[in-house]
py3Dmol code that shows the C-alpha trace and the ligand (Angstrom):
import py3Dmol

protein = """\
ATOM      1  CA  UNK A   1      26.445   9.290 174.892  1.00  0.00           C
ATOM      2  CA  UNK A   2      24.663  11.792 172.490  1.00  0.00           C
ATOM      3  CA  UNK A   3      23.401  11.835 169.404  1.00  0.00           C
ATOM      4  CA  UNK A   4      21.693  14.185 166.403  1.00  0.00           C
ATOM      5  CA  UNK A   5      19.941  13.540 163.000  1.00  0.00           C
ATOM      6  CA  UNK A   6      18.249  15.570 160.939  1.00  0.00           C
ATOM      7  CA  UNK A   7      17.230  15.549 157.422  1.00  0.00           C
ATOM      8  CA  UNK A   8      15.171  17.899 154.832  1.00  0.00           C
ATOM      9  CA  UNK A   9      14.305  15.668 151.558  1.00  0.00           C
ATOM     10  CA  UNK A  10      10.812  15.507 149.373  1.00  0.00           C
ATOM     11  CA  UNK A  11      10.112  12.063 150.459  1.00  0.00           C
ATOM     12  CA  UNK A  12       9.395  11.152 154.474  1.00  0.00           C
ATOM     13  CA  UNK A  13      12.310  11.281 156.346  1.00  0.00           C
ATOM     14  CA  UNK A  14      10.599   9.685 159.301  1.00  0.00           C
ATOM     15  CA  UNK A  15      12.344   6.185 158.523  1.00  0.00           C
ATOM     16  CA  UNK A  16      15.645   7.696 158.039  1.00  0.00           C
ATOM     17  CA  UNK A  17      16.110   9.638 161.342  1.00  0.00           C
ATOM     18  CA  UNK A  18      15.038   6.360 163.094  1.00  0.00           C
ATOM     19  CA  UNK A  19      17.582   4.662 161.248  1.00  0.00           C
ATOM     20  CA  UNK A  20      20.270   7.147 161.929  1.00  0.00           C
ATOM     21  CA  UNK A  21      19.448   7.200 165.686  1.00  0.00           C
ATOM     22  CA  UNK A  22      19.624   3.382 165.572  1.00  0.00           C
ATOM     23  CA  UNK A  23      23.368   3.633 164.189  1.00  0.00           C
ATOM     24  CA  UNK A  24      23.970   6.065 167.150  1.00  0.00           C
ATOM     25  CA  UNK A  25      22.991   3.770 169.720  1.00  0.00           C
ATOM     26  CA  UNK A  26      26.678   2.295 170.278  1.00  0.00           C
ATOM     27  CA  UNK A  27      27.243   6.088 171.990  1.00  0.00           C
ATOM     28  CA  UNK A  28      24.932   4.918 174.663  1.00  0.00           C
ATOM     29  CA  UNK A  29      22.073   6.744 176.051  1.00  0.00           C
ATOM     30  CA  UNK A  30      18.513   7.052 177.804  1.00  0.00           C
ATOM     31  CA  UNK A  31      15.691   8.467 175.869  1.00  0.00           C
ATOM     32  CA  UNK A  32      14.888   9.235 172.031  1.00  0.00           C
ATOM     33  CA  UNK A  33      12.810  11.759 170.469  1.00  0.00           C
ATOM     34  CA  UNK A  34      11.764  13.337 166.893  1.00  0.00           C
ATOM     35  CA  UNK A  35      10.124  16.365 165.987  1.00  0.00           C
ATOM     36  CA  UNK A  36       8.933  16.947 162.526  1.00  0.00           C
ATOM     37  CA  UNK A  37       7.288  19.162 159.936  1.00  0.00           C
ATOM     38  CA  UNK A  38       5.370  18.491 157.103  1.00  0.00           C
ATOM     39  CA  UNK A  39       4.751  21.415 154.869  1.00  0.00           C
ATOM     40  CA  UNK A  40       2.641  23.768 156.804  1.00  0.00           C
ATOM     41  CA  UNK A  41       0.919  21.158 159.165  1.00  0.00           C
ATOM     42  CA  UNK A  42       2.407  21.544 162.728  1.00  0.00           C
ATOM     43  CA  UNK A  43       5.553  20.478 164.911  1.00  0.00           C
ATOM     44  CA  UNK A  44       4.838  16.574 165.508  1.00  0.00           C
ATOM     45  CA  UNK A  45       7.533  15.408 168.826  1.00  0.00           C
ATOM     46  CA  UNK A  46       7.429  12.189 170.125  1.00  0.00           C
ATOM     47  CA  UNK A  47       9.530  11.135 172.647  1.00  0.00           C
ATOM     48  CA  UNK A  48      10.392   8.271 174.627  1.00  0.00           C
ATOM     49  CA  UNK A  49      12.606   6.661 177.701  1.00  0.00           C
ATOM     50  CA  UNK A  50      14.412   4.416 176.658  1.00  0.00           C
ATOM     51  CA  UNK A  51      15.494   2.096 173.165  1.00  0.00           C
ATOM     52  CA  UNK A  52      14.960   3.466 169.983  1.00  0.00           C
ATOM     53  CA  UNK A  53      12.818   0.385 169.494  1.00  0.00           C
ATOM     54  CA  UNK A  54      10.546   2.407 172.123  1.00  0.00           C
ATOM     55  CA  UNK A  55      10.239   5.334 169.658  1.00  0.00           C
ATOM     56  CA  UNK A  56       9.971   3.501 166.761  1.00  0.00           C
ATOM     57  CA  UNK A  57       6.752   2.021 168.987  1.00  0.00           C
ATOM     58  CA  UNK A  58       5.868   5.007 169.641  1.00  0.00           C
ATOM     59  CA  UNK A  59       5.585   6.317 166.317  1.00  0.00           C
ATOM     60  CA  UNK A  60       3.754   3.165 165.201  1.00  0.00           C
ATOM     61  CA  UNK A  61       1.178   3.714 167.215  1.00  0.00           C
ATOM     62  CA  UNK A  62       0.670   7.323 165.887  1.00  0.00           C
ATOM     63  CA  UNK A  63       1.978   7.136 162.681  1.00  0.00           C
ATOM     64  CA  UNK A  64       3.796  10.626 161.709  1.00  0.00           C
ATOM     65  CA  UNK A  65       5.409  11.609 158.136  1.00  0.00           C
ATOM     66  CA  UNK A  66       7.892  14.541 157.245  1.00  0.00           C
ATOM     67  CA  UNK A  67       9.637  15.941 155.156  1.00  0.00           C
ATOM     68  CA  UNK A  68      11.560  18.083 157.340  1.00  0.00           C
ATOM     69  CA  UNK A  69      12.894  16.863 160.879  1.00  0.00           C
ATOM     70  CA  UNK A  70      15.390  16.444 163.810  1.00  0.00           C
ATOM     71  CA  UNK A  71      15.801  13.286 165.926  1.00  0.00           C
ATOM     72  CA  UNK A  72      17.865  12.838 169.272  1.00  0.00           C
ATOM     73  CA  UNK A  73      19.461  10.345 171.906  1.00  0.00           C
ATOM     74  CA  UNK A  74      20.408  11.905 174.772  1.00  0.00           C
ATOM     75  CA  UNK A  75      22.868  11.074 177.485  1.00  0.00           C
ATOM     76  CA  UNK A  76      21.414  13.301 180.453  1.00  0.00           C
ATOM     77  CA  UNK A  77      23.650  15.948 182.302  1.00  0.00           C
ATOM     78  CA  UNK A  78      20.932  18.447 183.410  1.00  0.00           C
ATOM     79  CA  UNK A  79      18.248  16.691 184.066  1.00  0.00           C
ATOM     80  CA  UNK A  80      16.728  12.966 184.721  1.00  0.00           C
ATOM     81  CA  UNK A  81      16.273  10.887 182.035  1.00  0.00           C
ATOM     82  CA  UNK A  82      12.887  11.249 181.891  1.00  0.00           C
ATOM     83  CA  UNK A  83      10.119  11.890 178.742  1.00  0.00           C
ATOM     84  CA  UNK A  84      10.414  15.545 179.510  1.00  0.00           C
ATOM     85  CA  UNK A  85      13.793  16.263 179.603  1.00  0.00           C
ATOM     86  CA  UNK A  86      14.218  13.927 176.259  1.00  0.00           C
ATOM     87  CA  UNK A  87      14.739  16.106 173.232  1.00  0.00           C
ATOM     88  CA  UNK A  88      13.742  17.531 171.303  1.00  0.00           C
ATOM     89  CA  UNK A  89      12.968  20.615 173.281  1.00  0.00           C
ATOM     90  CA  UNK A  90      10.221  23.354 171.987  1.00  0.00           C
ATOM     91  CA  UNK A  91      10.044  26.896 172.238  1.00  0.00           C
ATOM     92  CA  UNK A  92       6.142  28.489 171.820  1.00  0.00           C
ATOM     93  CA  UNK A  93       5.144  25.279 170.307  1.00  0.00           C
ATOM     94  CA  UNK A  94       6.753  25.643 167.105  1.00  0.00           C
ATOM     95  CA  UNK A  95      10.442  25.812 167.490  1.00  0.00           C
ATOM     96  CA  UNK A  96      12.228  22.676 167.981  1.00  0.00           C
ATOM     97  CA  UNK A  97      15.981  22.240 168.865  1.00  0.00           C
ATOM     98  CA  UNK A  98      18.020  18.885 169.474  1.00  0.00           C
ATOM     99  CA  UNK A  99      21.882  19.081 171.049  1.00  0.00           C
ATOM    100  CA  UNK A 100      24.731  16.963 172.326  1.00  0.00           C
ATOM    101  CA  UNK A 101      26.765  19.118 174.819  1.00  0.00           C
ATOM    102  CA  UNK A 102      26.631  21.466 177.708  1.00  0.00           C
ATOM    103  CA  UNK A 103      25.991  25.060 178.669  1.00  0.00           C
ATOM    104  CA  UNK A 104      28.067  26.002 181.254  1.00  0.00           C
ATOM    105  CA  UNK A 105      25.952  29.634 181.878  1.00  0.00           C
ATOM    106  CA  UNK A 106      22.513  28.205 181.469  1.00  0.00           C
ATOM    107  CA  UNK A 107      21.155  29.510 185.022  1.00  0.00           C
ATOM    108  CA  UNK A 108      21.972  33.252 184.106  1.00  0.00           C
ATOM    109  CA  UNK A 109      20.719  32.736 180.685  1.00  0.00           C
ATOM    110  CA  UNK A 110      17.257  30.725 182.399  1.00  0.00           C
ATOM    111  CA  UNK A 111      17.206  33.522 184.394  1.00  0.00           C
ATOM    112  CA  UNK A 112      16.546  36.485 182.115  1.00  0.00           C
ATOM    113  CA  UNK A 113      14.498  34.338 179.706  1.00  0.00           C
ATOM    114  CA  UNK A 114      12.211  33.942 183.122  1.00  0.00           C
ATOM    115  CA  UNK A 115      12.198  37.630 183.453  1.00  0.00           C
ATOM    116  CA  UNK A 116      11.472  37.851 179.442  1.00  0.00           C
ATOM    117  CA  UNK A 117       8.142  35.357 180.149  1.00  0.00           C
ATOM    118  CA  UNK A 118       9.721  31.996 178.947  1.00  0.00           C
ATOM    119  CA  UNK A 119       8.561  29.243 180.915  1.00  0.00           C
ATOM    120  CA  UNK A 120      10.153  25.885 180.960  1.00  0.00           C
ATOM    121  CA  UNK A 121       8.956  22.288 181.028  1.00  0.00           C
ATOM    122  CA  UNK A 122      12.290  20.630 181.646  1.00  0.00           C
ATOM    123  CA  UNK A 123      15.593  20.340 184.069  1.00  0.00           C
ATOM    124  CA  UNK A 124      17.718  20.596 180.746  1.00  0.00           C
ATOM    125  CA  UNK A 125      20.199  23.096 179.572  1.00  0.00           C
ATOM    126  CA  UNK A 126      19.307  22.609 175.938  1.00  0.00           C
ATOM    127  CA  UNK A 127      15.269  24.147 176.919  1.00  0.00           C
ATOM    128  CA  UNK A 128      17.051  27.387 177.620  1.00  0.00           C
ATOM    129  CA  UNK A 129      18.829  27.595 173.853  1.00  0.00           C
ATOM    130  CA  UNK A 130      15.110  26.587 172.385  1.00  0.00           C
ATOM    131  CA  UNK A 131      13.990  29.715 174.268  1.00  0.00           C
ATOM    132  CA  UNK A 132      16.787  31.886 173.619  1.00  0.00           C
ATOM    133  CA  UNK A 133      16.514  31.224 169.649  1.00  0.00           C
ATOM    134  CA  UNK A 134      12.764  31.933 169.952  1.00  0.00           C
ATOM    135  CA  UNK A 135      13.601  34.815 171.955  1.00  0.00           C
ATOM    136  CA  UNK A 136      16.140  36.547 169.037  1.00  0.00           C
ATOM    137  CA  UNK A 137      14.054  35.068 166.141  1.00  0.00           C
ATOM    138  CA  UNK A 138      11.092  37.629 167.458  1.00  0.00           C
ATOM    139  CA  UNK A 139      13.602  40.250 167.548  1.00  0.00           C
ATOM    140  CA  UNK A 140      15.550  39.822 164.338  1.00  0.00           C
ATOM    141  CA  UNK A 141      12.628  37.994 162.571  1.00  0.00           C
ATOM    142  CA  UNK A 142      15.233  35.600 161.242  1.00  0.00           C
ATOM    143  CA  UNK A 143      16.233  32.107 162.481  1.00  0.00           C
ATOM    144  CA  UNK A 144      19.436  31.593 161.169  1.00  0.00           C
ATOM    145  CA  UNK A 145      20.361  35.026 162.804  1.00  0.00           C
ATOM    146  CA  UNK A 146      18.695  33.958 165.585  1.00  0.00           C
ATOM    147  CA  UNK A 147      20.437  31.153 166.637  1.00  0.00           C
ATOM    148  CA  UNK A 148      23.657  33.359 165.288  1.00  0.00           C
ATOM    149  CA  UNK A 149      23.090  35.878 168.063  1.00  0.00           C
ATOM    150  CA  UNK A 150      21.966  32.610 170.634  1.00  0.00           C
ATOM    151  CA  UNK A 151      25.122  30.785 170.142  1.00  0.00           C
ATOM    152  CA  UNK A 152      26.902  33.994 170.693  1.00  0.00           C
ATOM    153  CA  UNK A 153      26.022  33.836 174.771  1.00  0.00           C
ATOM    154  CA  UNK A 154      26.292  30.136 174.827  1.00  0.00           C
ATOM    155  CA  UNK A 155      29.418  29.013 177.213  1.00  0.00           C
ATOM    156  CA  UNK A 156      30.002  25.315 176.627  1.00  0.00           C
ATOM    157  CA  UNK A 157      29.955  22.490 174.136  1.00  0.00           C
ATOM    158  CA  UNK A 158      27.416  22.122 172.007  1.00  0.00           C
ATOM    159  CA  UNK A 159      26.326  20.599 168.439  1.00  0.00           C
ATOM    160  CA  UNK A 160      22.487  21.884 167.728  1.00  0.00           C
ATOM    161  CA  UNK A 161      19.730  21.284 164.957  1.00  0.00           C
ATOM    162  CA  UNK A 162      16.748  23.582 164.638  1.00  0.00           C
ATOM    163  CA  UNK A 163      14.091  23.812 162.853  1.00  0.00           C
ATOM    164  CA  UNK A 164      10.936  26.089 163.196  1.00  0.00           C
ATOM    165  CA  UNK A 165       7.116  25.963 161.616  1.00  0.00           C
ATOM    166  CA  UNK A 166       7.735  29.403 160.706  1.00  0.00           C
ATOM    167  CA  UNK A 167      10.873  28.707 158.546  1.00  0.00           C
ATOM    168  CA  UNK A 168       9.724  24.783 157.406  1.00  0.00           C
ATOM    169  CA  UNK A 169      12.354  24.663 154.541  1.00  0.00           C
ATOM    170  CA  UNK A 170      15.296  25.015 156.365  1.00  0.00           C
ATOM    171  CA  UNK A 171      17.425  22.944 159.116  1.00  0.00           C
ATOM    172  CA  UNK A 172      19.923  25.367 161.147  1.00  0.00           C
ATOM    173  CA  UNK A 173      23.141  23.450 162.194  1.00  0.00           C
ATOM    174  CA  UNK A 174      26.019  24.823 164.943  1.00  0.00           C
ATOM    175  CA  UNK A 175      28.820  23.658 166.165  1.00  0.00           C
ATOM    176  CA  UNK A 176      31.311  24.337 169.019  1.00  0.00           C
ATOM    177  CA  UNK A 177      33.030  21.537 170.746  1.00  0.00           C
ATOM    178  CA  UNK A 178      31.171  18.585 169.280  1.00  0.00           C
ATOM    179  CA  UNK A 179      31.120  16.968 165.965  1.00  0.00           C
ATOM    180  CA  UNK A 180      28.632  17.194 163.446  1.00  0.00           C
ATOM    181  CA  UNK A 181      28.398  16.260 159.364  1.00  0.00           C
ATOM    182  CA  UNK A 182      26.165  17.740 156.837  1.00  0.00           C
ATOM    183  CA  UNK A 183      25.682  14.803 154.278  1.00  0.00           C
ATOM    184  CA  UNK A 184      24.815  15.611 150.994  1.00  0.00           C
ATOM    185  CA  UNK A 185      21.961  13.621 149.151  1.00  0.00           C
ATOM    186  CA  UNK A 186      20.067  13.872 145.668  1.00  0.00           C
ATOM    187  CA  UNK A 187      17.670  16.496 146.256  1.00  0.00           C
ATOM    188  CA  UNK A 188      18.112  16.176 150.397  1.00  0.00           C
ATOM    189  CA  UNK A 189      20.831  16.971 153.163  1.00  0.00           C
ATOM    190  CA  UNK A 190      21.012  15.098 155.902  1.00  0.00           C
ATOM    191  CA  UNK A 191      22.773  16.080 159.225  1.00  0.00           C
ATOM    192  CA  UNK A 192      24.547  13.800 162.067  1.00  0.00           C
ATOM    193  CA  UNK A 193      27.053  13.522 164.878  1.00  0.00           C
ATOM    194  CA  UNK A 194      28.987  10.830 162.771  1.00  0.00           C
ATOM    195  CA  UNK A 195      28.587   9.662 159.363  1.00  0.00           C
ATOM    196  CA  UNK A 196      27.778   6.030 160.565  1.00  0.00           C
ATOM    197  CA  UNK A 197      24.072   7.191 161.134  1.00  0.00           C
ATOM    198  CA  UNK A 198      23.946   8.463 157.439  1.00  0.00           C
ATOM    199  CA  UNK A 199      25.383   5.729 155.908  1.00  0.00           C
ATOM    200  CA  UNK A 200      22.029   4.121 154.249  1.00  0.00           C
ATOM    201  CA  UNK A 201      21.613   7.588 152.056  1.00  0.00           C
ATOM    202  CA  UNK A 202      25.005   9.290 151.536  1.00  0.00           C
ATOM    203  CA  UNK A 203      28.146   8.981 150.936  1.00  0.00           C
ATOM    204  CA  UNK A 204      29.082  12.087 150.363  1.00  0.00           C
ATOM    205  CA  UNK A 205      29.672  14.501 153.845  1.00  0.00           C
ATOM    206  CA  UNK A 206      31.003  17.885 154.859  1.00  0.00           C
ATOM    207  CA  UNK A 207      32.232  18.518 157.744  1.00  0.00           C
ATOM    208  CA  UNK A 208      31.400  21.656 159.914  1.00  0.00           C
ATOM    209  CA  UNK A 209      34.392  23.317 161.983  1.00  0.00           C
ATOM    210  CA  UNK A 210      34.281  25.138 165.458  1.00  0.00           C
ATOM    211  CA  UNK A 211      32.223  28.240 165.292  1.00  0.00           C
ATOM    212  CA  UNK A 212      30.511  27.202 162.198  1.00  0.00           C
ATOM    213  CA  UNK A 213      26.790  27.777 161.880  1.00  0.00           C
ATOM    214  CA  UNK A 214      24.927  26.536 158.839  1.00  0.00           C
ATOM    215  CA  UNK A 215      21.783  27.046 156.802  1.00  0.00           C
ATOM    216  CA  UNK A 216      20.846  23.548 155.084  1.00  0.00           C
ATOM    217  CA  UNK A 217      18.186  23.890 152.821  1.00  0.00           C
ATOM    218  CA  UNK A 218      16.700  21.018 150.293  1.00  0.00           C
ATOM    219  CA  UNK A 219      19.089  21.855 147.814  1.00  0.00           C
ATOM    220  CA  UNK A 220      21.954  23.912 148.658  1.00  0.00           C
ATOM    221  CA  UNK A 221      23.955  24.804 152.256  1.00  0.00           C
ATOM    222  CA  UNK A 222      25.196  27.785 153.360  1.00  0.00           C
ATOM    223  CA  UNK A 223      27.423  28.260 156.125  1.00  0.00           C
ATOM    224  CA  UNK A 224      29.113  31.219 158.157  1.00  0.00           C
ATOM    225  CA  UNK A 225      32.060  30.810 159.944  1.00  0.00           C
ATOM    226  CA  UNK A 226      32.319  32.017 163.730  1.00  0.00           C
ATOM    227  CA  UNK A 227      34.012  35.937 162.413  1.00  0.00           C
ATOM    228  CA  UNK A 228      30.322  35.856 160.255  1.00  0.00           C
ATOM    229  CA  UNK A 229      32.207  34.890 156.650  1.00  0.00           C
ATOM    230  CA  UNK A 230      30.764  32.723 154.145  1.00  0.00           C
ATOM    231  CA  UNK A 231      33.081  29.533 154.032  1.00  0.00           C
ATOM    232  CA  UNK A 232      32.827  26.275 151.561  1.00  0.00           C
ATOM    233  CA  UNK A 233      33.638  23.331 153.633  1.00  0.00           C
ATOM    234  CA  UNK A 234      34.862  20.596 151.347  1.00  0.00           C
ATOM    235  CA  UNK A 235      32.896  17.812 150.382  1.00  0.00           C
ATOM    236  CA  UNK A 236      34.243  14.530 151.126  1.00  0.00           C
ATOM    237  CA  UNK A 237      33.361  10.768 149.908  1.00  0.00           C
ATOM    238  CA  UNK A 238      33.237   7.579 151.922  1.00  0.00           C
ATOM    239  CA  UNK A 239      35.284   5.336 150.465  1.00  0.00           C
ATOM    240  CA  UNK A 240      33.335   1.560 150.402  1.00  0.00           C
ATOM    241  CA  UNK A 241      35.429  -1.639 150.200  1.00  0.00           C
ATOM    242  CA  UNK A 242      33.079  -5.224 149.914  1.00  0.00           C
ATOM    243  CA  UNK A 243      30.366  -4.109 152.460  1.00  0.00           C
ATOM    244  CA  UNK A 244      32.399  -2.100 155.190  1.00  0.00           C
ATOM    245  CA  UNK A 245      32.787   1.605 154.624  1.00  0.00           C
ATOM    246  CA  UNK A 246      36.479   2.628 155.275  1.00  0.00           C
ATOM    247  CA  UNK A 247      36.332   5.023 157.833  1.00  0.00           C
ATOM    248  CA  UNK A 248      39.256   7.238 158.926  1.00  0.00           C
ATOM    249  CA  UNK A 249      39.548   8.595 162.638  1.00  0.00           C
ATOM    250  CA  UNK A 250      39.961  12.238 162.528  1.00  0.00           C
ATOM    251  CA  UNK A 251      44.030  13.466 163.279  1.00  0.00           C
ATOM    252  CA  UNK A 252      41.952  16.395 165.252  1.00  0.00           C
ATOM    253  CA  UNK A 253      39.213  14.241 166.643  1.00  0.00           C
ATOM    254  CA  UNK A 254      36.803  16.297 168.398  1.00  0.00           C
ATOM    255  CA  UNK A 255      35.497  15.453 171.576  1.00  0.00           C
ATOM    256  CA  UNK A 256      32.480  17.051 173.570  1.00  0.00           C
ATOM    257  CA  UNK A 257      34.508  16.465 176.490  1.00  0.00           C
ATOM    258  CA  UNK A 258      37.044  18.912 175.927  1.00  0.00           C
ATOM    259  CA  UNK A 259      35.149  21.724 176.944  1.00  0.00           C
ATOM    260  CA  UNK A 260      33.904  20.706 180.041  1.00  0.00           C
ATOM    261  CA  UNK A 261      34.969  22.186 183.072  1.00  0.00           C
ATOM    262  CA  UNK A 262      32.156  21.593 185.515  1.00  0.00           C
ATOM    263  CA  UNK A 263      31.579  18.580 187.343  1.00  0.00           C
ATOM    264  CA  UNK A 264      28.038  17.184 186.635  1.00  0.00           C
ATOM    265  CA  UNK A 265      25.799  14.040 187.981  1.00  0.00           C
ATOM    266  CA  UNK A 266      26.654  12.042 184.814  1.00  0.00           C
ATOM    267  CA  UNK A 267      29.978  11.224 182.982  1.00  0.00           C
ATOM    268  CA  UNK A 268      30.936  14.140 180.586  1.00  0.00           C
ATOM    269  CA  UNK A 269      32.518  11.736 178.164  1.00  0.00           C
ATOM    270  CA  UNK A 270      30.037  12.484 175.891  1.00  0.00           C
ATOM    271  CA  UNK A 271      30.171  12.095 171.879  1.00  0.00           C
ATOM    272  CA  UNK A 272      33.574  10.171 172.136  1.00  0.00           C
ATOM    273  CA  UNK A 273      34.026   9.547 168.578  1.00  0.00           C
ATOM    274  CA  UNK A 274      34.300  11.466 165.529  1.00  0.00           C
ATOM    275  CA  UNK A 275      35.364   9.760 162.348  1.00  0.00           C
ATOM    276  CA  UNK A 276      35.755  11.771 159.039  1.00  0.00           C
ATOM    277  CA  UNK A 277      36.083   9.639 155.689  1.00  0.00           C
ATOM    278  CA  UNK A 278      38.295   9.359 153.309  1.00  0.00           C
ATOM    279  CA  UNK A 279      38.698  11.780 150.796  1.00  0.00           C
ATOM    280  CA  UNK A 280      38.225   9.954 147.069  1.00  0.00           C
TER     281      UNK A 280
END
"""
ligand_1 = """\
10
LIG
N 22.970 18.602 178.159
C 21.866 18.103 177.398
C 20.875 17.341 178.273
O 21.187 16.975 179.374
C 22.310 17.261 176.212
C 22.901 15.930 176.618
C 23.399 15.119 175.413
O 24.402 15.520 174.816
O 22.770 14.094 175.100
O 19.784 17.127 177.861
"""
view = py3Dmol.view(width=600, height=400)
view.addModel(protein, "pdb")
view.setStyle({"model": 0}, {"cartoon": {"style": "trace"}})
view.addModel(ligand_1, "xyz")
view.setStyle({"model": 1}, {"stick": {}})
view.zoomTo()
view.show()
């Protein structure tokens, strides 16, 4: 299966989106990647087929620091599991976008972004929603807009992260169909598919609902609901007993599953699990 990180702190946040993928890896998948910012310097991806232990490799070799980033393991659907179909996906070299899901209406949406100019590097689904952000960000010269007005056309399941080198202080969450936390840190947010991957530097998450889009900055997070209202989402603690955190399973547990109704080359059981904590 699938999984997202992301994180926006003042220290690096290289080590903790490796981490987080690392407690994602019981979802199962084929490749890894990263993408990150630091300050004004450019959109750093690496990606890799295979482990996480291949990324972390990876990233060895060419060492790369951030303070602002996304991180993905991806269970293919559209696409080969191959280095270019891994995520994260880029849109005019400095847009970057990771997602667990599927878009049902990705041809017709390919289509007219081919018409637009767009041209795309991968088999994937989740290349045309990088595209289609850049696409409305140049119009409405605003990415959280932007990827208001993308999700807007989107058919399908998706959870997305996206951040841009033209907007470096900001991570911009969604969510339809597939579970994602925001977890809240001292001076940092943090973003996942499950609150196992954030363990190490929260305990302390909110959960997004369907339709949700958010804005999480540094310090503060701001999300719209799916009629455009500005909505709190309550903060909930992780409740720790000796060394195991007691995790609840969600009464509504979310699955990306739900919302598929095509048949595609790989299992749709994707992002089986969501577990919400235990209110203190
Ligand atoms: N549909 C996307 C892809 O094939 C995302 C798969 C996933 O959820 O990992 O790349």
């Amino acid at each position: 299966m699938c999984g997202i990180v992301g994180a926006i702190a003042e220290r690096d946040i290289v080590p903790i989106l490796i981490e987080g993928l690392r407690r994602l890896e019981y979802r199962g998948y084929d490749s890894a990647g990263i993408a990150v910012l630091n300050g004004t310097s450019h959109l750093h991806r690496v990606r890799t087929v295979g482990k996480v232990q291949r990324l972390q490799e990876a990233i060895d070799l060419n060492p790369t620091h951030g303070t602002l980033g996304v991180a993905h393991t991806r269970w293919a659907t559209h696409g080969v599991p191959s280095e270019r179909n891994a995520h994260p996906h880029i849109s005019n070299d400095g847009l970057a976008i990771v997602h667990n899901g599927i878009i049902e209406n990705h041809d017709e949406l390919r289509a007219e972004l081919r018409a637009a100019g767009y041209t795309f590097t991968s088999e994937t689904d989740t290349e045309v929603i990088a595209h289609r952000i850049h696409h409305h960000q140049k119009r409405v010269g605003d990415l959280f807009k932007a990827v208001r007005a993308t999700v807007a056309e989107l058919e399908g399941a998706y959870a997305l992260a996206v951040v841009s080198e033209s907007d470096p202080e900001r991570i911009i969450l969604a969510r339809e169909g597939c579970p994602v936390v925001i977890g809240v840190g001292e001076d940092a947010h943090y973003v996942a598919s499950d609150v196992a991957a954030l363990l190490p530097v929260t305990r302390r998450f909110m959960f997004l609902e369907e339709g949700d889009v958010a804005e999480v900055r540094r310090t503060d997070v701001r999300i719209l609901d799916r009629d455009g209202s500005r909505v709190e989402r309550l903060v909930r603690g992780a409740r720790a007993s000796s060394r195991q955190m007691q995790l609840k399973k969600a009464p509504t547990s979310t699955s990306c599953s739900k919302k598929f109704t095509n048949s595609h080359a790989r299992s749709p059981i994707l992002c089986k699990s969501v577990w919400q904590t235990a209110a203190y």
